[in-house]
N, C-alpha and C positions, 0 to 999 in steps of 0.2 A: 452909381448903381453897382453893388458885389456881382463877383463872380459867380457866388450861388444862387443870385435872382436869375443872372443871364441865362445859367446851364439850366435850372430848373422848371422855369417859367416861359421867358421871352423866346428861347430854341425852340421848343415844344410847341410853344404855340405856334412858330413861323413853320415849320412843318405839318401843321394839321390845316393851317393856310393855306398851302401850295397842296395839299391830298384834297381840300374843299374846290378851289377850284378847276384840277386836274379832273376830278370826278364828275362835277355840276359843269362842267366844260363839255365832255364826251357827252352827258346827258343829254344836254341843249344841243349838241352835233347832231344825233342820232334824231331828236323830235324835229330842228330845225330842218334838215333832210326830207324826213316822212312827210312834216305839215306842209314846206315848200313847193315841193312835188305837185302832192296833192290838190295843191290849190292851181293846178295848171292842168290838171288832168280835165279829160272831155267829159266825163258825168258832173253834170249840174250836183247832184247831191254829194259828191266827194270834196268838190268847190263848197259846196256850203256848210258842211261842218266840220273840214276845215280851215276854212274862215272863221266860223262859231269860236273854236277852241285858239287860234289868236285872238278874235275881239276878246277873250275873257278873259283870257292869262294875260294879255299887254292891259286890260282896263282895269289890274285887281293887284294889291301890294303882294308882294314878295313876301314879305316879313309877317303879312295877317295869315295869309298859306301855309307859310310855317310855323306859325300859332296854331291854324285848321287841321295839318298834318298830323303836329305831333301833341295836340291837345284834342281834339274836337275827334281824329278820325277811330281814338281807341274805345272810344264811348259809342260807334256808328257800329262800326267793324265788328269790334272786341279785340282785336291786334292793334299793334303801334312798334314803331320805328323806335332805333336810338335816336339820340337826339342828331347825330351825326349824320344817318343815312336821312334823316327825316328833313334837316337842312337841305342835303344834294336831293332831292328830291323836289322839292320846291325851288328853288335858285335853279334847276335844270328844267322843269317844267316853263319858268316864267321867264330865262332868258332864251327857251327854245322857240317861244313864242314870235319874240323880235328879230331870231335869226331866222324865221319861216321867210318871211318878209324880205330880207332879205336873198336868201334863195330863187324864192317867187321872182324878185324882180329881176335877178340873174338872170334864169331861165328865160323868161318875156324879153328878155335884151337881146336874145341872141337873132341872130336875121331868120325870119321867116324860109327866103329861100336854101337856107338848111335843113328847113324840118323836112322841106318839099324834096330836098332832094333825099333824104334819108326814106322818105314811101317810095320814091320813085326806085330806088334800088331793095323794096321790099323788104325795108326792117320792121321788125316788130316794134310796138310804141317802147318795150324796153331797152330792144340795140340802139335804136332813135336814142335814148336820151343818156343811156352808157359810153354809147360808142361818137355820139356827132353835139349832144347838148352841155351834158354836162364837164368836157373835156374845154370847152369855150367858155363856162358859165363859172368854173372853180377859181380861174384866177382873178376876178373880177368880186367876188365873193371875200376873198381875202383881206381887201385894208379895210373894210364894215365889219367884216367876224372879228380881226383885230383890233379894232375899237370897244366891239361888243364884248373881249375877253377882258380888258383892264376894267370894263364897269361890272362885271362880272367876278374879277379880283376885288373889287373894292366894295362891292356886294357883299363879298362873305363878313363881311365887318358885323352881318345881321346876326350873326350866330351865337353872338355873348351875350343874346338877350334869353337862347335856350340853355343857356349854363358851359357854351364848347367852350374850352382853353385855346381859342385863336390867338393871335397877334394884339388883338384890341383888347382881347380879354384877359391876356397876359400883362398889356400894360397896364390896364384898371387896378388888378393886383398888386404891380409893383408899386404903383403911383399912393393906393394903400397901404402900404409896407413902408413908403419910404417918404410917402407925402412929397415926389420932386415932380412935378406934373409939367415943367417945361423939357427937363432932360430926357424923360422916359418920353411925352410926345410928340417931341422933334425927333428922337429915335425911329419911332413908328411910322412916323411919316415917310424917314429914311426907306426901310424896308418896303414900304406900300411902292414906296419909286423904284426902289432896286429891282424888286419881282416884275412890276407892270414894265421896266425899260425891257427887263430878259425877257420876255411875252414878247413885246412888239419885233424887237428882232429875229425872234424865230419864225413871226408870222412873216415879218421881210424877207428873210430866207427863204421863206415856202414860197410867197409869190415871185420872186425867182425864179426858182425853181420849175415850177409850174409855167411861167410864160416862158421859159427857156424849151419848155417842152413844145409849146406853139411857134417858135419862133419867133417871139415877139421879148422888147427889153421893157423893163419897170419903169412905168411913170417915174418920175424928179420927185425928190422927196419931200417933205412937210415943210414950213417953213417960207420964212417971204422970199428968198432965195429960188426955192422948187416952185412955186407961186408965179413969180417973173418968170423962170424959164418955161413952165409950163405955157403962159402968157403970148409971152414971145414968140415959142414954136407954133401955137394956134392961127398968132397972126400972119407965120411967114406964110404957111397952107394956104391960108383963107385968100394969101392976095397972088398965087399962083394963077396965071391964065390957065382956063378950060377953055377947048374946042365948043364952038358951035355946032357941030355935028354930031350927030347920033351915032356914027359907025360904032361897031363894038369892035372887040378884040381880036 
């Protein structure tokens, strides 16, 4: 491949890559947030549509969305999106959906006698879930959001169907310019691992971070290695004697 495919093409496109999913990341942050919440709040009807708005965004394509957005919605409206904002837009709507879910279940995780003691010292349901839930519920949150960002990277692959100069649509170009369709796709593949490895460790970073703030250290890492130790340590726990007795603390 020339030097002037790389600069003019394949750069370009890994750049509009990492702006796609920098943007439809924060999206799906902000919706995943609000819908997760939501669906733990005490009105039946904020639970239920809610819910609604994940069953339909997690039961409906990505890529027909952003066919709907930026085909369908300027014929409804009478406006329409680039085709750019119109991608993050849909890739943020439909991965905020699955990051709701997981929030929700963060939230639901955390011990009951937290909530109880946050009324008991007279918070309001918003100090409750600023100051005692979601401080417990963020780091656990983190290796699912993490996961959810590389499919999320790999999602935006959908975008050279609306004509964006991505990464995949940079190589399509080349692969027609040059007809080498094993060099220029082993390339790409390269890049899809180089961004998704630099993702995962930032997210490793932050769930440091964050448990560092609880005083608690990060699970054992991935791998059949972190697997057995995590294994191991399960089983020393489990075969500790516990007292017979009720007395507490």
């Amino acid at each position: 491949m020339t030097t002037g495919l790389w600069e003019h093409w394949v750069l370009p496109g890994i750049w509009i890559t990492i702006q796609l999913t920098v943007y439809s990341a924060a999206l799906a942050t902000v919706v995943a947030f609000g819908v997760g919440t939501a669906r733990t709040h005490r009105l039946w009807i904020v639970r239920f549509v809610a819910g609604l708005y994940t069953e339909i965004f997690r039961g409906t394509s990505a890529l027909i969305l952003m066919f709907w957005i930026f085909f369908v919605l300027p014929q409804i409206a009478g406006w329409s999106l680039v085709p750019m904002w119109a991608a993050v837009l849909a890739l943020g709507l439909s991965y905020g959906a699955y990051g709701a879910e997981i929030v929700r279940g963060a939230l639901n995780a955390v011990s009951p006698a937290q909530r109880e003691a946050g009324v008991a010292l007279s918070f309001t349901p918003w100090q409750r879930m600023r100051l005692i839930l979601l401080p417990q519920a963020v780091p656990e949150m983190i290796p699912p959001f993490s996961n959810l960002l590389v499919e999320l990277l790999k999602g935006t692959a959908l975008v050279s169907l609306l004509g964006i100069g991505d990464v995949s649509f940079a190589a399509y170009l080349v692969r027609l310019a040059t007809t080498e369709s094993a060099e220029i796709y082993a390339l790409t593949l390269v890049i899809y691992f180089v961004i998704a490895f630099l993702l995962t460790r930032g997210m490793r970073a932050l769930e440091r971070k964050t448990k560092a703030g609880l005083g608690q250290r990060p699970a054992a890492g991935g791998g059949i290695m972190g697997n057995k130790l995590n294994m191991r340590q399960t089983t020393d726990v489990s075969q500790v004697p516990t007292s017979s007795g009720g007395g507490g603390a």
